[in-house]
RODO-2510 file (C-alpha; in nm, 4 decimals, decimal comma):
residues 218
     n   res          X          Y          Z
     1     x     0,0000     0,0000     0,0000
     2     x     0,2834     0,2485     0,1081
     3     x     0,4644     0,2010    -0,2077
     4     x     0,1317     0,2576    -0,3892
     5     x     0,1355     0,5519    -0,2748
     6     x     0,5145     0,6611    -0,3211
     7     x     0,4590     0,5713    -0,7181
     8     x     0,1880     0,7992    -0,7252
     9     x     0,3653     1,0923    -0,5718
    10     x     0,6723     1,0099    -0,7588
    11     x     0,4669     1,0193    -1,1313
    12     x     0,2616     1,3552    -1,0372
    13     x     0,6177     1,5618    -0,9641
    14     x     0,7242     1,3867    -1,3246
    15     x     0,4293     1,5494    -1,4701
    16     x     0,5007     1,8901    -1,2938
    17     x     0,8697     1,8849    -1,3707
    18     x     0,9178     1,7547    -1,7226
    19     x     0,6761     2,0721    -1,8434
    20     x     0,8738     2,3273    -1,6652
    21     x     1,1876     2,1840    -1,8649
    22     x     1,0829     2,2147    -2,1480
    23     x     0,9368     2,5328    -2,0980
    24     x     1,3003     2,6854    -1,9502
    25     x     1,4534     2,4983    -2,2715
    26     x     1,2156     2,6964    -2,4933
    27     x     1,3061     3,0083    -2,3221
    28     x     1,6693     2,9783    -2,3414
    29     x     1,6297     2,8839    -2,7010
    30     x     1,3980     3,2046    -2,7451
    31     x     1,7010     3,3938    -2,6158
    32     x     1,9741     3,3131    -2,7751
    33     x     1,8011     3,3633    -3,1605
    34     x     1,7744     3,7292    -3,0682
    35     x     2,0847     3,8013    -2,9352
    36     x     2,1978     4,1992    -3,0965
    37     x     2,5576     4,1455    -3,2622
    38     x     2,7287     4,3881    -3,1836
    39     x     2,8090     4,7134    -3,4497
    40     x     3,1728     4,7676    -3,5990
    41     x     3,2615     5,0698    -3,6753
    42     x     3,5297     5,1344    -3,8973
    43     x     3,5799     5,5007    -3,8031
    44     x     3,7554     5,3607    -3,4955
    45     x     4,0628     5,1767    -3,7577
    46     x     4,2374     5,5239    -3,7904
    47     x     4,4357     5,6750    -4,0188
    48     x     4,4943     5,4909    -4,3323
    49     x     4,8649     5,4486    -4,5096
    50     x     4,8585     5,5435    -4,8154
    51     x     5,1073     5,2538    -4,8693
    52     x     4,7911     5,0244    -4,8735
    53     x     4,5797     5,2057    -5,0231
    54     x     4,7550     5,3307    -5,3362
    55     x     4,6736     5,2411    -5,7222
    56     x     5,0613     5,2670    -5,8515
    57     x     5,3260     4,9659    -5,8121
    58     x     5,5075     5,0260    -5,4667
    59     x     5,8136     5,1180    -5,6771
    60     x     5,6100     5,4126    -5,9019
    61     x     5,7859     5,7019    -5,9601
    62     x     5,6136     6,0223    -5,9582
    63     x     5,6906     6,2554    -6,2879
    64     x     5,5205     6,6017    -6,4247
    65     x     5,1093     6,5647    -6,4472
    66     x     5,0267     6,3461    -6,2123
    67     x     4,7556     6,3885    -5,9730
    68     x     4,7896     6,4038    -5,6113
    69     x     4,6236     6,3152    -5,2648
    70     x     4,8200     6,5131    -5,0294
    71     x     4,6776     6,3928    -4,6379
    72     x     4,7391     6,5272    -4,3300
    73     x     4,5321     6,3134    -4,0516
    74     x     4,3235     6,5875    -3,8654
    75     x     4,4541     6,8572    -4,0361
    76     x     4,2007     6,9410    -4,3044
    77     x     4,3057     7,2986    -4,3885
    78     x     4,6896     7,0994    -4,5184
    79     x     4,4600     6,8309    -4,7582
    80     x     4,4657     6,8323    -5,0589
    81     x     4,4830     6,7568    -5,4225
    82     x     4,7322     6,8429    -5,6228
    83     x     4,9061     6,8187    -5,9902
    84     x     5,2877     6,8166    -6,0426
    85     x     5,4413     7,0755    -6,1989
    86     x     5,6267     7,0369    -6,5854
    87     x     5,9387     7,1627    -6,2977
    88     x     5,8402     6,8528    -6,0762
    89     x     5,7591     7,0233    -5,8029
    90     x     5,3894     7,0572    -5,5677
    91     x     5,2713     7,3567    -5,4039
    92     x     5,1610     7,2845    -4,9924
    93     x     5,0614     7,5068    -4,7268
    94     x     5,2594     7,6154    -4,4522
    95     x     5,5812     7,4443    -4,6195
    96     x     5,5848     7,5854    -4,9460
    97     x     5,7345     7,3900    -5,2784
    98     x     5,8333     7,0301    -5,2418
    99     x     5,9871     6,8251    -5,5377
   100     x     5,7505     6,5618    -5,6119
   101     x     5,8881     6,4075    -5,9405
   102     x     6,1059     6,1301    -5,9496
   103     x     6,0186     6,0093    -5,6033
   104     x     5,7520     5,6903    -5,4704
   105     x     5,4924     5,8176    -5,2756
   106     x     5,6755     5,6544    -4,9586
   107     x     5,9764     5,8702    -5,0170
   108     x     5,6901     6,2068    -5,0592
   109     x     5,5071     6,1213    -4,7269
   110     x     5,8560     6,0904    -4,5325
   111     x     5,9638     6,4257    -4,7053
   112     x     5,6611     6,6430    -4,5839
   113     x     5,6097     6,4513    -4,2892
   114     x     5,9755     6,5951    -4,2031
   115     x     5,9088     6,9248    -4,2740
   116     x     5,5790     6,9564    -4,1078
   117     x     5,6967     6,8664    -3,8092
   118     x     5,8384     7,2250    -3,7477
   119     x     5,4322     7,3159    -3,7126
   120     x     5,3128     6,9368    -3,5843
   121     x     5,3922     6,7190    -3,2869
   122     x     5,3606     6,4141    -3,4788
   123     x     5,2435     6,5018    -3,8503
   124     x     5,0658     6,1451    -4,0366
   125     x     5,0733     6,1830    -4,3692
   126     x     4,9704     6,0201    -4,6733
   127     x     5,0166     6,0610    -5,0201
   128     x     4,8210     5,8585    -5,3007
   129     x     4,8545     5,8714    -5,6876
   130     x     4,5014     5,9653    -5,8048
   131     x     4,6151     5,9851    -6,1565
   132     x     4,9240     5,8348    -6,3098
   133     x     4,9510     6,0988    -6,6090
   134     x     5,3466     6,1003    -6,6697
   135     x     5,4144     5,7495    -6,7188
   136     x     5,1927     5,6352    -7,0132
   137     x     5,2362     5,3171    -7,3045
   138     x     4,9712     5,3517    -7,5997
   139     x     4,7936     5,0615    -7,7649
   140     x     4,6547     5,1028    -8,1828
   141     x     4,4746     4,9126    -8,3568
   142     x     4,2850     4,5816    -8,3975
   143     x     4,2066     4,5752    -7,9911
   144     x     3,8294     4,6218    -7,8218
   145     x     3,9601     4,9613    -7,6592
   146     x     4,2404     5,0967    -7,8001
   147     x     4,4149     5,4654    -7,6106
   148     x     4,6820     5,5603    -7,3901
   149     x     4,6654     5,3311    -6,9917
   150     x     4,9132     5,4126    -6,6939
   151     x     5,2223     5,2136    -6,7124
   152     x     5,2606     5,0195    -6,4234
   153     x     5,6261     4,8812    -6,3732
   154     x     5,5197     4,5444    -6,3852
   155     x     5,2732     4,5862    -6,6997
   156     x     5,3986     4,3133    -6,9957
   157     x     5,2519     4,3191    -7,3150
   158     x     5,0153     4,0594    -7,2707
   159     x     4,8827     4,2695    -6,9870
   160     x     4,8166     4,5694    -7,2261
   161     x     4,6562     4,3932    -7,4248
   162     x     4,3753     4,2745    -7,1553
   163     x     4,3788     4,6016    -7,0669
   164     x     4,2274     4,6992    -7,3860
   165     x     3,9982     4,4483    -7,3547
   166     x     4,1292     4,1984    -7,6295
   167     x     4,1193     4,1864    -8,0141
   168     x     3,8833     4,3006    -8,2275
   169     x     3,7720     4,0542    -8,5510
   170     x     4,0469     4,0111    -8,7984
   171     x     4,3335     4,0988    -8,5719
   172     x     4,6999     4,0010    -8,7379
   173     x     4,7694     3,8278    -8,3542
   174     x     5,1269     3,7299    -8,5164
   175     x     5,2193     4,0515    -8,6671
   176     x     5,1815     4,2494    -8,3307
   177     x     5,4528     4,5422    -8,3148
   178     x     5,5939     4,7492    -7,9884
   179     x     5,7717     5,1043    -8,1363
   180     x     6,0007     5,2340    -7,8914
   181     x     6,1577     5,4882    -7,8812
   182     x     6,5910     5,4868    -7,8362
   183     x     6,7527     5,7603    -7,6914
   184     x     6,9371     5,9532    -7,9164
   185     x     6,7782     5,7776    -8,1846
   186     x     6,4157     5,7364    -8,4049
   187     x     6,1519     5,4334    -8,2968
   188     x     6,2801     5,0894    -8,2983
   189     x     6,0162     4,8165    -8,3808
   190     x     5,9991     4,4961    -8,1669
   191     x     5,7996     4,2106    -8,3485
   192     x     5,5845     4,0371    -8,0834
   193     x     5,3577     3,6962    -8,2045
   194     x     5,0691     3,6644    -7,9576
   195     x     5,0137     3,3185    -8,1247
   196     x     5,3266     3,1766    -8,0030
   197     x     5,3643     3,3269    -7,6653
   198     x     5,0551     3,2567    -7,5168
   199     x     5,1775     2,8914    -7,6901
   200     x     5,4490     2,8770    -7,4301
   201     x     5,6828     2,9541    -7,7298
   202     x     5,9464     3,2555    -7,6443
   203     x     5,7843     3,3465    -7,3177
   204     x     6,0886     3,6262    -7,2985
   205     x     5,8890     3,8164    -7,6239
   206     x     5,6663     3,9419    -7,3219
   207     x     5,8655     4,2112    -7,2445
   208     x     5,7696     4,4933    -6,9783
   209     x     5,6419     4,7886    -7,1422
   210     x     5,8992     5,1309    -7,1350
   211     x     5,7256     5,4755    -7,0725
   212     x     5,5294     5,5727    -7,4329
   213     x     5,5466     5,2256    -7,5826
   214     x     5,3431     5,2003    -7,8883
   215     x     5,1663     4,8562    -7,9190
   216     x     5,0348     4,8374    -8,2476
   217     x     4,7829     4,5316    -8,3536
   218     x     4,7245     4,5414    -8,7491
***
């Protein structure tokens, strides 16, 4: 009789219990599918180098026309954008004319960095090539897009020609000509096959473009 009794106790708490568990399990559940994620905010990264941010090669070398984003973190009145000079040089504010051709941007930034620090505690600068107007190659022709593109240091002629977006219909791929120019001298024409180098045959015939390379595709 006693343990009657027990078992009937025993199954009424079961009843009680197991409904509050899965009640609390439904709650917790509930909980954690709304939980906010936090915001990131990118305002709080600081400053940005223009050494990771820029378009050129790291190695570019700054020459007459170009176009560019002078920085000064905080100091808006000393930002700016500027062109180089045919003499190479920039106008800034409070420190006057600074050469600007035939330097990288790193070696700019260090330069006015330097020199504003007779008016800043601790000056960060950065200086990115907007437009890359001195160094140029040209590409005629049987190509999608033919014109004048930056030259990049690393740019070969196979990369021009993607650049231009490709060859038109009829394109003479294996009669492809580069006319450079020799100092002290008239144009000198280098005979480049597309057909064969993209073959694997004479990989060296795709040779990095020189400042006003003509790439002509009859």
């Amino acid at each position: 009789m006693k343990m009657k009794i027990a078992w009937k106790w025993f199954a009424k708490i079961c009843v009680l219990a197991i409904p509050g568990i899965a009640l609390g399990q439904a709650a917790t559940g509930s909980d954690q599918s709304v939980q906010p994620v936090a915001p990131t905010s990118a305002a709080a990264a600081g400053p940005v180098d223009s050494q990771t941010a820029k378009v050129p090669d790291e190695d570019y070398v700054i020459g007459a026309d170009d176009q560019l984003a002078i920085n000064v973190w905080k100091e808006p009145e000393l930002s700016l954008s500027v062109p180089v000079r045919s003499d190479g040089m920039i106008s800034l504010p409070l420190i006057g004319e600074v050469r600007a051709s035939g330097r990288t941007p790193q070696q700019l930034k260090e330069e006015i960095g330097a020199k504003l620090r007779t008016y800043l505690a601790t000056p960060a600068v950065t200086v990115i090539v907007q437009q890359m107007n001195s160094r140029k190659f040209n590409i005629l022709g049987r190509v999608l897009k033919p014109g004048s593109y930056p030259l990049l240091a690393t740019t070969t002629v196979l990369d021009a020609i993607a650049q231009a977006g490709g060859f038109q219909d009829f394109a003479k791929q294996k009669n492809i000509y580069i006319l450079r120019r020799v100092p002290g001298g008239g144009p000198t024409r280098i005979a480049f096959n597309y057909k064969d180098v993209i073959r694997g045959n004479h990989p060296e015939k795709n040779i990095k473009l020189m400042q006003n390379d003509t790439i002509v595709v009859p």
